[in-house]
DODREN-207621 format. One record per residue (C-alpha): residue number from 1; residue in three letters; chain; x, z, y. Coordinates in steps of 0.02 Angstrom, whole numbers, plus 50000, padded with zeros to 5 digits. Example, Ala and Ser with C-alpha at 12.3 -4.5 7.8 and 13.67 -1.06 7.14 Angstrom:
2
 num residuo cadena     X     Z     Y
   1     Ala      A 50615 50390 49775
   2     Ser      A 50684 50357 49947
This chain:
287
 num residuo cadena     X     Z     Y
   1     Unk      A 62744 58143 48731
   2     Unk      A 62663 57994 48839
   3     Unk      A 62698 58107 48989
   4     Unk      A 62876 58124 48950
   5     Unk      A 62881 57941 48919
   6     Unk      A 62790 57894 49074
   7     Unk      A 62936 58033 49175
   8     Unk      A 63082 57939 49111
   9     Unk      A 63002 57758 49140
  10     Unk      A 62971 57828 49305
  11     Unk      A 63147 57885 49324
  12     Unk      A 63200 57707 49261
  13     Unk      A 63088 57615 49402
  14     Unk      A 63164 57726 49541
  15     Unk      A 63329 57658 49475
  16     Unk      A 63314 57504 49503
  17     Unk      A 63290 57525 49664
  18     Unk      A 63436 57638 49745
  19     Unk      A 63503 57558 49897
  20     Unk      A 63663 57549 49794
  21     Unk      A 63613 57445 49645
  22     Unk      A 63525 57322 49742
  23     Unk      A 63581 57140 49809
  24     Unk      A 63679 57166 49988
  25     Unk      A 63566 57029 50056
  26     Unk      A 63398 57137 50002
  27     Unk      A 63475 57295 50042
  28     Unk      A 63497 57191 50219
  29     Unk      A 63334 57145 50239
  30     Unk      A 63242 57303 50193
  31     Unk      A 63342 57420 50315
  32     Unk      A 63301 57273 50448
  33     Unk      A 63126 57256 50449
  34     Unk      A 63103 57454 50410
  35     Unk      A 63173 57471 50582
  36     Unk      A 63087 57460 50713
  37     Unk      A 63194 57382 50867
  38     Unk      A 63247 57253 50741
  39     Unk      A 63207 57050 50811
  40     Unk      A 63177 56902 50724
  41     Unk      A 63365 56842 50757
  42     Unk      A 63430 57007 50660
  43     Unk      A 63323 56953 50498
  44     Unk      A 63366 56772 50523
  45     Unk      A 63568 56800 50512
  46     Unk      A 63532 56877 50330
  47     Unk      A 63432 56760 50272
  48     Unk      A 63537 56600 50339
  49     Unk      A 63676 56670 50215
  50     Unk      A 63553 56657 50050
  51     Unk      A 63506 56476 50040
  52     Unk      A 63375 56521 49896
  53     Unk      A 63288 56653 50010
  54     Unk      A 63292 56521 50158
  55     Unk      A 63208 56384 50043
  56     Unk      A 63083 56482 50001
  57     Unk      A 63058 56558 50142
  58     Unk      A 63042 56409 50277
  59     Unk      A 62940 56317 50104
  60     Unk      A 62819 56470 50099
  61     Unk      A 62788 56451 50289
  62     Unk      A 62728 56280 50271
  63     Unk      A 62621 56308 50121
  64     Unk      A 62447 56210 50135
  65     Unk      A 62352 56367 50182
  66     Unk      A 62456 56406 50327
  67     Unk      A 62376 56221 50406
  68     Unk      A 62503 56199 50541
  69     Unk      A 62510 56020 50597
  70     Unk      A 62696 56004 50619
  71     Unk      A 62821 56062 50488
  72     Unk      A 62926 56215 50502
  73     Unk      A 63086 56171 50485
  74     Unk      A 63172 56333 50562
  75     Unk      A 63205 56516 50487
  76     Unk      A 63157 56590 50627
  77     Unk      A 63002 56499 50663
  78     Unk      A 62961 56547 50465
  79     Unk      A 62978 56719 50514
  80     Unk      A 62868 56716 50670
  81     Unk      A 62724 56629 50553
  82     Unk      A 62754 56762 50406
  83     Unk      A 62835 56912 50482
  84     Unk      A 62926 57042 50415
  85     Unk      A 62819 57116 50270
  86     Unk      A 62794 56959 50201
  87     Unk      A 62990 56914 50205
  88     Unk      A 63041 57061 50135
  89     Unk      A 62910 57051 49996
  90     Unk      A 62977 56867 49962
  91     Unk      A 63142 56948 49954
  92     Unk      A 63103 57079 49826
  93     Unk      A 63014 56975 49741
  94     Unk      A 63155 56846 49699
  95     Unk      A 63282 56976 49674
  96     Unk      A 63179 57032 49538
  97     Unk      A 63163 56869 49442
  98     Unk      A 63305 56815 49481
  99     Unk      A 63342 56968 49369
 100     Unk      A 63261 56876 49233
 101     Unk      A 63335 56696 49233
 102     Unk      A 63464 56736 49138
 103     Unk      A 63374 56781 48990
 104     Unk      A 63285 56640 48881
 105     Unk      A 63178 56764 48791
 106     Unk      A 63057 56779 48963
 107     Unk      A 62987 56607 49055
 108     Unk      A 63021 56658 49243
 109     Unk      A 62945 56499 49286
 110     Unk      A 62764 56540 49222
 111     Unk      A 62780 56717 49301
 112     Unk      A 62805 56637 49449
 113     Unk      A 62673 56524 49455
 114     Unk      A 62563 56648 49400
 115     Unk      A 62608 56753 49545
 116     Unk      A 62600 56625 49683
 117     Unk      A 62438 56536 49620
 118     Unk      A 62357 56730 49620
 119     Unk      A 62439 56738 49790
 120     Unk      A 62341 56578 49863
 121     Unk      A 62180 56620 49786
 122     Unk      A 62191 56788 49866
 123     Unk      A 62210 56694 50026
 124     Unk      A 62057 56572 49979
 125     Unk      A 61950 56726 49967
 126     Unk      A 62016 56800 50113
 127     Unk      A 61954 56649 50221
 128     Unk      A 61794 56661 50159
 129     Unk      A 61764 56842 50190
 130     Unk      A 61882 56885 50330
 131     Unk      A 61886 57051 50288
 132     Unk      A 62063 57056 50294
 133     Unk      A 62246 56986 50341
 134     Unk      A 62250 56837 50256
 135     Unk      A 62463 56861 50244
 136     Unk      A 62444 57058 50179
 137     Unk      A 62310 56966 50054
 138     Unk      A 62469 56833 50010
 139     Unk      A 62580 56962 49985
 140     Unk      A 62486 57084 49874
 141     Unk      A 62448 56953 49749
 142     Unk      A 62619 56875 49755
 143     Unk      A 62678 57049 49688
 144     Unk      A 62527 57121 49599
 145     Unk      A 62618 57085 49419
 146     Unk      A 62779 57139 49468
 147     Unk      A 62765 57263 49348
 148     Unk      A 62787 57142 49225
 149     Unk      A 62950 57087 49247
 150     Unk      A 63002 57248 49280
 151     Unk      A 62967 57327 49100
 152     Unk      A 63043 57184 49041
 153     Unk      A 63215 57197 49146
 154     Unk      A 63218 57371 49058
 155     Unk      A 63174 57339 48878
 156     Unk      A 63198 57186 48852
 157     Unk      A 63137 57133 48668
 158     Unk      A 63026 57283 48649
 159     Unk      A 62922 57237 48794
 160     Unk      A 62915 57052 48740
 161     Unk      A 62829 57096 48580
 162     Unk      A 62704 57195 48646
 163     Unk      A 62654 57069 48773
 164     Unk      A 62655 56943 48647
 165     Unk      A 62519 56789 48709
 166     Unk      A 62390 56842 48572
 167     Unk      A 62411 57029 48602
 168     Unk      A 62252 57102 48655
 169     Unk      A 62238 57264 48756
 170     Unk      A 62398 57229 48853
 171     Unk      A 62370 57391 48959
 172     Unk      A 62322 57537 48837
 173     Unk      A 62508 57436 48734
 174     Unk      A 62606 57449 48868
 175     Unk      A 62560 57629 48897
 176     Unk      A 62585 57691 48714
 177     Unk      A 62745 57594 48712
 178     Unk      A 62829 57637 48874
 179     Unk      A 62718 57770 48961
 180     Unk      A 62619 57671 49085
 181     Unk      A 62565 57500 49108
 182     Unk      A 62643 57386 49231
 183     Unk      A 62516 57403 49346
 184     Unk      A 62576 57575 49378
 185     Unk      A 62770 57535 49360
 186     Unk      A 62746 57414 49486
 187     Unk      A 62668 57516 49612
 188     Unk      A 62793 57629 49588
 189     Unk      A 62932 57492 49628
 190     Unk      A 62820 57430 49778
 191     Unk      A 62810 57596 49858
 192     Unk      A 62985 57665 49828
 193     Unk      A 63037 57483 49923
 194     Unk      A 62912 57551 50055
 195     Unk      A 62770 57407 50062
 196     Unk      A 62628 57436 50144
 197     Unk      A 62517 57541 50061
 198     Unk      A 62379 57405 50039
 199     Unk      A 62497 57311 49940
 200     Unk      A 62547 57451 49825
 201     Unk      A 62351 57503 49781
 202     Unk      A 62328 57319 49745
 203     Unk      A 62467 57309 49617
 204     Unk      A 62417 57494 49554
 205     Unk      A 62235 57430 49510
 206     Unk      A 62216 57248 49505
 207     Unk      A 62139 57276 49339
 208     Unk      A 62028 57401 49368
 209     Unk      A 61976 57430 49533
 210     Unk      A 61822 57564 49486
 211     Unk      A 61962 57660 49476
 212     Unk      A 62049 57649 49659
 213     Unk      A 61838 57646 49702
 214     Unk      A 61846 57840 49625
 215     Unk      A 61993 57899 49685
 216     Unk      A 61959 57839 49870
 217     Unk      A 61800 57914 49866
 218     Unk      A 61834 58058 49802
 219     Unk      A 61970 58104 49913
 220     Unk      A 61884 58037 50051
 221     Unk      A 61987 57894 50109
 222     Unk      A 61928 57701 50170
 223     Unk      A 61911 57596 50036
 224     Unk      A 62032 57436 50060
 225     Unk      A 61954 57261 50020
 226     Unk      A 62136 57204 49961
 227     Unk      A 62083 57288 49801
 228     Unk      A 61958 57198 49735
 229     Unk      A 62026 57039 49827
 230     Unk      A 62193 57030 49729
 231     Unk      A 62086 57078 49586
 232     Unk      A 61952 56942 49597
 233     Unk      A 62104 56808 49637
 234     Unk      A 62184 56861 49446
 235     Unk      A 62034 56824 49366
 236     Unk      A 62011 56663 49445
 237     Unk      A 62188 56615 49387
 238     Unk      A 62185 56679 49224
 239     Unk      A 62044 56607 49193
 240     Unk      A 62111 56430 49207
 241     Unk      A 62278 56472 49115
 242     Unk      A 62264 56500 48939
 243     Unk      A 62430 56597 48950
 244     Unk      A 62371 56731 49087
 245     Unk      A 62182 56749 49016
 246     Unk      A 62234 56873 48875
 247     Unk      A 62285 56997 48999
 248     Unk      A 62139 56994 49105
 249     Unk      A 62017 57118 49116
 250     Unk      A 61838 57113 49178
 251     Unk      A 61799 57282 49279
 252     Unk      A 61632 57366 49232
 253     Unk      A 61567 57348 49408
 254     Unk      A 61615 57187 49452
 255     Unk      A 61448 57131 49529
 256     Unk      A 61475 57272 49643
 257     Unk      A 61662 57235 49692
 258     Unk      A 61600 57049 49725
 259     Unk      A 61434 57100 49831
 260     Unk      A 61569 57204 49936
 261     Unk      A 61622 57061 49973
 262     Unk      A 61485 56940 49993
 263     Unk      A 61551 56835 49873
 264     Unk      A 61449 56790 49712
 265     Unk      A 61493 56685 49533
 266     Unk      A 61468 56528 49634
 267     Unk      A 61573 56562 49755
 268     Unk      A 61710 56594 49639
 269     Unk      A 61685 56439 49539
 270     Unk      A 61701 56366 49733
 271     Unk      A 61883 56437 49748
 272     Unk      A 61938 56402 49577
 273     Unk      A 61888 56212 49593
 274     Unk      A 61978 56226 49752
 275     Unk      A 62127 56319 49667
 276     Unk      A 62141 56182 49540
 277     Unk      A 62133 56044 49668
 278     Unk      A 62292 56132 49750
 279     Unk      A 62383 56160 49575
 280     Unk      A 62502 55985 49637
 281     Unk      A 62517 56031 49807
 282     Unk      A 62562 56206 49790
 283     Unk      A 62687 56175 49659
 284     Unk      A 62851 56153 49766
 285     Unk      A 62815 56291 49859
 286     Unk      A 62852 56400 49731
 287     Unk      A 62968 56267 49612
């Protein structure tokens, strides 16, 4: 029965995005920067027609982890500073709240924030262990609950009461309810809107990266420190935000994911002091 469940969420997820139910301007963007002898001036005449994307995109260019000393004030020079992963992923990313604003049952706005503050912390780690891009770090945790919003564009109510603030267990819910936790629905989204793969095992297992650990192993493929990066940046979120902390969930080898790292408990404390220092500034870049 779950299986059959989890076939026809599938199904549902794959919907949403066919080339011809999606926004022109996405549908735009995502046959650009899929090819390969597109330029910067072929992404920057779609997104000069969508004033929202342009906001945020220039705004996300200048965020205070980017430390450029002059202010971008161009599309194009946004795009040269986040290139075209990153725009896209901005893209898909609004197009799917934006799916959302509508509705007053869902806050968009704390979604939001909970995605771009998971973002920057990702980024915070990534300077500190270099391990990896610090935008493919931004973008993964920008996107690593789009899952969320997802279930909820498809069942609306039903979803809402299982993810209910004082609802324990969020993902063993989700999967009884709908077949598979959002996690997995929104891996599913990222990779049928062909993200990098990095991006998509971050949103599979950003709650339980002993899991990716196994799988890579086992099948002999390099682990990918995005993982536990985009993991380790939720729980420094959540665990500020009252709202998000119910939905966390500490993975059993933890110390292990954070040695890989070189990072330890004080270092963490470190980037969340740092996180909540940036709450104000970060704000209009995602307002």
């Amino acid at each position: 029965m779950v299986n059959d469940q989890k076939d026809v969420l599938r199904a549902k997820v794959n919907e949403l995005v066919k080339i011809s139910s999606i926004p022109t301007v996405l549908k735009k963007i995502m046959e650009i920067t899929e090819n390969d002898n597109s330029s910067v001036s072929d992404l920057e005449s779609v997104i000069e027609h969508d004033q929202a994307l342009a906001l945020r995109v220039v705004g996300i260019s200048n965020a205070v982890f980017y430390g450029f000393p002059r202010k971008i004030s161009s599309i194009s020079q946004a795009i040269l500073v986040l290139g075209f992963e990153m725009v896209k992923g901005l893209a898909i990313s609004m197009v799917v709240f934006k799916g959302l604003t509508g509705d007053k049952r869902c806050n968009v706005s704390l979604l939001w924030q909970h995605s771009f503050e998971v973002a920057t912390a990702s980024t915070l780690i990534v300077q500190r262990t270099g391990l990896v891009n610090r935008d493919s770090a931004f973008l993964a945790g920008l996107l690593h609950d789009i899952g969320r919003p997802i279930i909820f564009q498809l069942f609306g109510k039903n979803y809402l009461e299982v993810s209910a603030p004082d609802t324990a267990g969020l993902l063993v819910l989700e999967e009884e309810s709908f077949g598979a936790a959002h996690p997995e629905a929104g891996a599913w989204f990222a990779d049928k809107c062909k993200l990098p793969e990095d991006c998509v095992k971050a949103i599979r297992y950003h709650h339980n990266p002993e899991i990716y650990h196994i799988h890579a192993e086992a099948a002999g493929n390099p682990l990918s420190s995005i993982v536990p990066i985009v993991y380790l940046a939720d729980l420094i979120v959540s665990d500020s935000n009252s709202l998000s902390s119910k939905y966390t969930v500490i993975s059993p080898d933890h110390a292990y994911f954070l040695k890989s790292l070189n990072l330890n408990g004080e270092a963490l404390l470190e980037i969340k002091e740092t996180m909540e220092g940036l709450k104000e500034e970060i704000r209009g870049y995602y307002n």
